[in-house]
C-alpha positions in Angstrom: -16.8 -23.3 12.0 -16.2 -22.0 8.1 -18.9 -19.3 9.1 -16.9 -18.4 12.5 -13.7 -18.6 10.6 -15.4 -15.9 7.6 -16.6 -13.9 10.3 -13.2 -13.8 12.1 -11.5 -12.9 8.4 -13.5 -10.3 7.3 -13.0 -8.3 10.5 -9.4 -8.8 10.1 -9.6 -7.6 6.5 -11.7 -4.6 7.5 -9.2 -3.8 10.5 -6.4 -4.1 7.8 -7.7 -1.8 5.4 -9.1 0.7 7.9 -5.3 0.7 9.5 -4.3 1.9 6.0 -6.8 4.2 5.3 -6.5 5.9 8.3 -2.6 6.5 7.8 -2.8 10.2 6.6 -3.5 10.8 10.4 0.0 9.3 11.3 2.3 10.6 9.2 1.8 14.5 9.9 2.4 14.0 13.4 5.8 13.2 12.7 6.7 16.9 11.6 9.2 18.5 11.9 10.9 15.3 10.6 11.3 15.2 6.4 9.1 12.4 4.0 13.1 10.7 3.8 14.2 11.2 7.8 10.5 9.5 8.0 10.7 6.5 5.9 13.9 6.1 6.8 12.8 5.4 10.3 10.0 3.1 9.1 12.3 1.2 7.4 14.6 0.8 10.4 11.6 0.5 13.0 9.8 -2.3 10.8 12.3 -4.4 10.4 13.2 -4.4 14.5 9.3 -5.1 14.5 9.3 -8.2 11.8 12.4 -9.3 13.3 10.2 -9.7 17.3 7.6 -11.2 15.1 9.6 -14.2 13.6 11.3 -14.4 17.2 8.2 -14.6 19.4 6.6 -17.2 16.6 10.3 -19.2 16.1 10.0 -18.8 12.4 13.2 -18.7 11.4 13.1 -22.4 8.8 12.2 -20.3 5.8 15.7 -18.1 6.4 17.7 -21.2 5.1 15.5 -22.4 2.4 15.7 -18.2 0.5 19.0 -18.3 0.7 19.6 -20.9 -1.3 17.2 -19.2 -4.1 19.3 -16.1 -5.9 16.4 -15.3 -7.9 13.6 -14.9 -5.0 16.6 -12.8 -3.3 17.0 -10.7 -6.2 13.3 -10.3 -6.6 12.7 -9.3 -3.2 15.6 -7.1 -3.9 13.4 -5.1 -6.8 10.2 -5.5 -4.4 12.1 -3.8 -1.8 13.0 -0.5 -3.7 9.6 -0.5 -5.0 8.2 -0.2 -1.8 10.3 2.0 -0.6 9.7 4.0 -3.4 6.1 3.9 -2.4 6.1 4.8 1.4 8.4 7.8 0.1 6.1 9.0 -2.5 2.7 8.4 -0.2 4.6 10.1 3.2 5.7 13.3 1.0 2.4 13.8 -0.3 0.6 13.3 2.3 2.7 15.5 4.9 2.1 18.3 1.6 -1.4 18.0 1.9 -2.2 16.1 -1.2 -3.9 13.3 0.8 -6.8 13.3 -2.2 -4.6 12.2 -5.0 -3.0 9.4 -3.0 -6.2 7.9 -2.6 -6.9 8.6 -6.1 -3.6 6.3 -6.6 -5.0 3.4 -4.3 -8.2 3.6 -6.2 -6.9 3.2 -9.8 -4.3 0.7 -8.7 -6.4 -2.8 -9.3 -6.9 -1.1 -12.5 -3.2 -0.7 -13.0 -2.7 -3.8 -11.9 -5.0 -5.5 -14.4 -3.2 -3.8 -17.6 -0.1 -5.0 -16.2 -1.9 -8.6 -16.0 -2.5 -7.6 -19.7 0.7 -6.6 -21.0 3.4 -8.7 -18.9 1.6 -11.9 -17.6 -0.5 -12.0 -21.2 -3.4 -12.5 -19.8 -6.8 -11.8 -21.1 -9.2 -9.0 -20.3 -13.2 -10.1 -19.5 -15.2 -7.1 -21.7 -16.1 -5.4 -18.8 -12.8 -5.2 -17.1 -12.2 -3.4 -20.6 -14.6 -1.2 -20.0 -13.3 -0.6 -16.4 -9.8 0.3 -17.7 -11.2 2.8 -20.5 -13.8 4.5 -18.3 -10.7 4.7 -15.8 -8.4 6.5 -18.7 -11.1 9.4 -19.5 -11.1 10.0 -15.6 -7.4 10.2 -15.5 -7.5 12.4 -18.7 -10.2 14.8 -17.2 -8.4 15.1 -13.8 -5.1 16.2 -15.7 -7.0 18.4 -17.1 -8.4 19.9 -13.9 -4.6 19.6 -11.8 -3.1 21.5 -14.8 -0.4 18.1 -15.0 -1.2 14.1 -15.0 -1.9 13.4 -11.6 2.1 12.1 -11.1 1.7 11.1 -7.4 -1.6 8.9 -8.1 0.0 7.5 -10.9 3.3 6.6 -9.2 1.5 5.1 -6.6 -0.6 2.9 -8.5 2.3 2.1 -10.7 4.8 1.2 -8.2 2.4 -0.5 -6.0 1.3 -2.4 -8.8 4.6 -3.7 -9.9 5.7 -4.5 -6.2 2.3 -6.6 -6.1 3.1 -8.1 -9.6 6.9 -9.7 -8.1 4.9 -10.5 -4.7 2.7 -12.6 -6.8 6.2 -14.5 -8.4 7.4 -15.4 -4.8 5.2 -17.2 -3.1 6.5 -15.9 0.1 4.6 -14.7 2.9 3.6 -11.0 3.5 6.0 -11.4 7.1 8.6 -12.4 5.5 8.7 -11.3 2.7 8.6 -7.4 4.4 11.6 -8.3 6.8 13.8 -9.1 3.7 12.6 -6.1 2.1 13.4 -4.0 4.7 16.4 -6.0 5.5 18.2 -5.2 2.2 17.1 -1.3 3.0 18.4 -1.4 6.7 21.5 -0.2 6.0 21.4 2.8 3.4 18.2 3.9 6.0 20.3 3.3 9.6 23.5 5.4 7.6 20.7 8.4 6.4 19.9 8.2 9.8 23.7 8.4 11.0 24.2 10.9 9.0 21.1 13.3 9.9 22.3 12.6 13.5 25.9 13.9 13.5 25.0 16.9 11.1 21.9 18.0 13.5 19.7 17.6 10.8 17.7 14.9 12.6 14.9 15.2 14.7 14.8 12.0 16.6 15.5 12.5 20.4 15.5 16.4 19.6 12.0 16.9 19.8 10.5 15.6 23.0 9.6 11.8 24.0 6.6 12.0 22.0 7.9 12.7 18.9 10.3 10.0 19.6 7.9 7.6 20.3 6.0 8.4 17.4 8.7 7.9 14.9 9.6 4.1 16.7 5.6 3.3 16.5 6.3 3.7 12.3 7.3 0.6 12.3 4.6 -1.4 14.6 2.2 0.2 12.7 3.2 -0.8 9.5 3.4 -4.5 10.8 -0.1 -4.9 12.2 -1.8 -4.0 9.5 0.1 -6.5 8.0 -0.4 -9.2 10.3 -4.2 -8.3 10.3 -4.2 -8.7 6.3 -2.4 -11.8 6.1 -5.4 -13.3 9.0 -7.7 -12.4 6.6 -6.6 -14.0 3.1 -6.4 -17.1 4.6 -9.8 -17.4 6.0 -11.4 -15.4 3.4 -12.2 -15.7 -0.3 -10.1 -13.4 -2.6 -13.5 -11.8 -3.7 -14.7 -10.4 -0.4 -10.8 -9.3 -0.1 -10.8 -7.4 -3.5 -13.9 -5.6 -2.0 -12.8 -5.0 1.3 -9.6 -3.3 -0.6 -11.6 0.0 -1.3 -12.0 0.9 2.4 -8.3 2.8 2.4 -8.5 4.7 -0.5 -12.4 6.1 0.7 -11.2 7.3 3.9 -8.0 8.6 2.4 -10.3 10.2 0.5 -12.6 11.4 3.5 -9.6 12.4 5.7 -8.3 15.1 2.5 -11.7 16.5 2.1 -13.0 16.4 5.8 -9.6 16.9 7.8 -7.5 18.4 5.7 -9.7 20.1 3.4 -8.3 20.0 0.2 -9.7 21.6 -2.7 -12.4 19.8 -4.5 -13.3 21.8 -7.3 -16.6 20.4 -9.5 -14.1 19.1 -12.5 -12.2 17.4 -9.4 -15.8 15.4 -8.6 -16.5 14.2 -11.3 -12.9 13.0 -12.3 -13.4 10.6 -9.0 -16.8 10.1 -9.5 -15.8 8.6 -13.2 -13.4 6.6 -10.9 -15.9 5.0 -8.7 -17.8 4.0 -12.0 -14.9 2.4 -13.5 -14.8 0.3 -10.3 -18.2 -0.9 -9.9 -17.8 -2.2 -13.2 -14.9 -3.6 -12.7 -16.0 -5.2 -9.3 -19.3 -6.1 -10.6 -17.6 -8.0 -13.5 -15.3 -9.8 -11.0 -18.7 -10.9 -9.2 -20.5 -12.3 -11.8 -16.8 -13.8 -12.9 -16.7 -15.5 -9.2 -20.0 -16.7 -9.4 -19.7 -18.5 -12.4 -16.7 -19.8 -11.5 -18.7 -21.5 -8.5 -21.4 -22.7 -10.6 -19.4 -24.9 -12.9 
């Protein structure tokens, strides 16, 4: 049964990740709707979603129970401008056709998220994820050098993502409801952008054909089911296999901007991500050897 139930896991953390990954393909379709008309929508659209969720699973007992916690609520507050931050950043640079640096952002983000373990939670760095981090800065430095300017949209990405997963880890909530709060508290300045594009004919919802309005209500089913798919898997699988399984959305983010969209990818360019990938198989390999080790004894 363990072996069934890893099985089971891993596919969902594969179907996850792949969901994400595969995101540059969704967002385009949405023209001639703007990065804010667009996440506006997803906001609105996932929290209809989370909200048939909770209802068809009657999971309503943890509403009461958060309410009575200021903190978590003002937390979640701060999670949920973070996020939104992040959908706003990754949907304008993707629907500019900079597809490549957002998966440079996913790529460097356990990275990011390590320093921050360094310099907020005080926690202390093995030698190779040292090693990880530095290789990671001259990659960063030789790809600023290349784009002419830091690399801002990896960096915000990997920065903002990183903070929203740092007050995640404070909650102890789980990823469904933690999302619907999220997207609770940005319901209403989204609905009123919404309004407001409406009655201004400035918005593009109902005005460009049934598809198009299909499209933007599927924004927020499928930013649920990945979701749902990830949350399947961390339960049944160990945090290990999850890390790895992590790398899948930034690599076809990746493939998508080179292959689809055909982004520049001039030699500098290489090996700024190549130095990239190195930083991460030493960082993952040290996390192995960590893991196994931590089994031994």
């Amino acid at each position: 049964m363990p072996a069934d139930s890893d099985r089971r896991g891993a596919m969902f953390g594969v179907a996850a990740y792949t969901m994400w990954g595969l995101f540059p393909l969704y967002w385009p379709l949405l023209r001639p709707a703007g990065a804010l008309e667009i996440l506006a929508h997803r906001i609105v659209w996932s929290l209809v979603a989370m909200v048939a969720m909770l209802a068809v699973r009657r999971h309503w007992s943890w509403v009461g129970m958060l309410a009575r916690q200021p903190r978590k609520l003002l937390l979640l507050t701060a999670a949920a401008v973070l996020v939104s931050l992040n959908w706003g950043i990754y949907i304008y640079a993707v629907n500019n056709r900079e597809v490549v640096e957002t998966a440079l952002g996913y790529f460097i983000n356990p990275l990011v998220s390590v320093l921050f373990g360094v310099l907020i939670l005080r926690e202390r760095l093995r030698p190779g994820q040292w090693i990880a981090v530095g290789v990671a800065i001259v990659a960063v430095i030789l790809l600023t050098v290349d784009y002419g300017r830091p690399p801002w949209i990896a960096l915000l990405l990997a920065t903002s993502f990183g903070t929203y997963g740092l007050i995640k880890k404070t909650l102890g909530l789980g990823p469904v409801e933690s999302l619907t709060v999220e997207t609770l508290v940005l319901f209403l300045p989204a609905l009123g952008y919404l309004v407001h594009l409406q009655r201004h004919g400035l918005g593009s919802f109902g005005r460009e054909g049934a598809a198009h309005l299909l499209l933007l209500i599927g924004s927020g089913p499928i930013t649920a089911l990945p979701l749902l798919y990830f949350g399947a898997a961390a339960i049944r699988i160990p945090l290990t296999v999850l890390g790895l399984l992590q790398y899948i959305a930034p690599t076809l983010q990746f493939l998508c901007g080179v292959a689809i969209t055909h982004e520049p990818m001039p030699v500098n360019r290489w090996i700024g991500f190549s130095i990239i990938w190195l930083a991460l198989a030493i960082f993952t390999g040290d996390a192995l050897r960590a893991h196994r080790k931590t089994r031994r004894l």
